[in-house]
C-alpha positions, 0 to 999 in steps of 0.5 A: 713658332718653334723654340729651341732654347737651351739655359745652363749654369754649372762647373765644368767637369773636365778641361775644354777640348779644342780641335780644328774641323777639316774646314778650319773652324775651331770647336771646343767641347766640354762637359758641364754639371748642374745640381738639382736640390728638391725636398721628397714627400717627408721633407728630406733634401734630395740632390740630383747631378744633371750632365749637359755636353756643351760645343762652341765655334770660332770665337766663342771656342777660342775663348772658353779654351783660353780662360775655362778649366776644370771646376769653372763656373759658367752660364751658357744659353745656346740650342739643343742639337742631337748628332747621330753616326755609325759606329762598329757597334751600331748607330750612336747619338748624343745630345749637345748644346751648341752654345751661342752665348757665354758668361764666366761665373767667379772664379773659385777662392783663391784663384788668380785671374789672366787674360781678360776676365777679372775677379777683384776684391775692392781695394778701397779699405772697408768702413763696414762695422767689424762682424760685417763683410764687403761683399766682392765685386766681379766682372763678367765677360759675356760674348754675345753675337761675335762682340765681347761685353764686361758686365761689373755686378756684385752678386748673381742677379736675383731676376733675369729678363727673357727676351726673344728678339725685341720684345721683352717676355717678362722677368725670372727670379734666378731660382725659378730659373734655374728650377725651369732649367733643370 
């Protein structure tokens, strides 16, 4: 059995690009960045910024072009695919993820939300002690397989289940994710 399965969260670099193939499917592409934090051998924090290219089709496409932008978070799973072509200076690559999976992350504070993906604050008023803060409710819109899902969550989850198929593989707390992913 082979597995080609690519998990990303980050912020994208630049505004998506949509195009139309000559076939008429719409493609978007974006490039999204990932930090990477770690301690070297004497204990000093080290950062690293990994830069994954990212493609989608049809709906998906039409979606990220219509609610991402520079600066969005967003969690993409998809599968690694590496294109070749001949160029004048001679044979290039490049390595991408074609998405087949999308989840919004917030937005960054202050932004205001349109179309379809939602980030509100709760507007009942807050009986929390003073000092202490509600936390923010969100809203995640996730396409998954042609079908768009809302998934309400107050905080990022702090463990994801694997699944491949029907059967379950286990649980990830989202920093050993994100620490395998990147």
């Amino acid at each position: 059995m082979y597995i080609n399965k690519a998990m990303v969260y980050g912020n994208l670099t630049r505004d998506p690009e949509m195009k139309a193939l000559p076939s008429g499917q719409q493609v978007t592409s974006f490039s999204l960045a990932t930090n990477r934090v770690w301690k070297d051998k004497s204990g000093v924090k080290q950062e690293s910024v990994d830069y994954h290219n990212i493609v989608m089709f049809a709906k998906l496409a039409e979606l990220a072009a219509q609610y991402l932008k520079k600066g969005s978070a967003v969690f993409i799973e998809g599968r690694m695919q590496t294109r070749s072509w001949d160029d004048p200076t001679g044979k290039k690559y490049r390595t991408e993820i074609v998405a087949d999976t999308m989840q919004f992350g917030p937005r960054a504070s202050g932004a205001t939300a349109s179309g379809g993906y939602t980030q509100a604050t709760s507007s009942a008023k807050s009986s929390t002690p003073a000092g202490r803060h509600k936390p923010r409710r969100h809203t995640l819109l996730t396409f998954i397989s042609g079908t768009l899902h809302c998934c309400p969550f107050r905080f990022f989850p702090r463990s994801i289940t694997i699944q491949l198929g029907q059967n379950t593989h286990g649980r990830l707390g989202l920093r050993s994710l994100l620490n395998v992913i990147s």
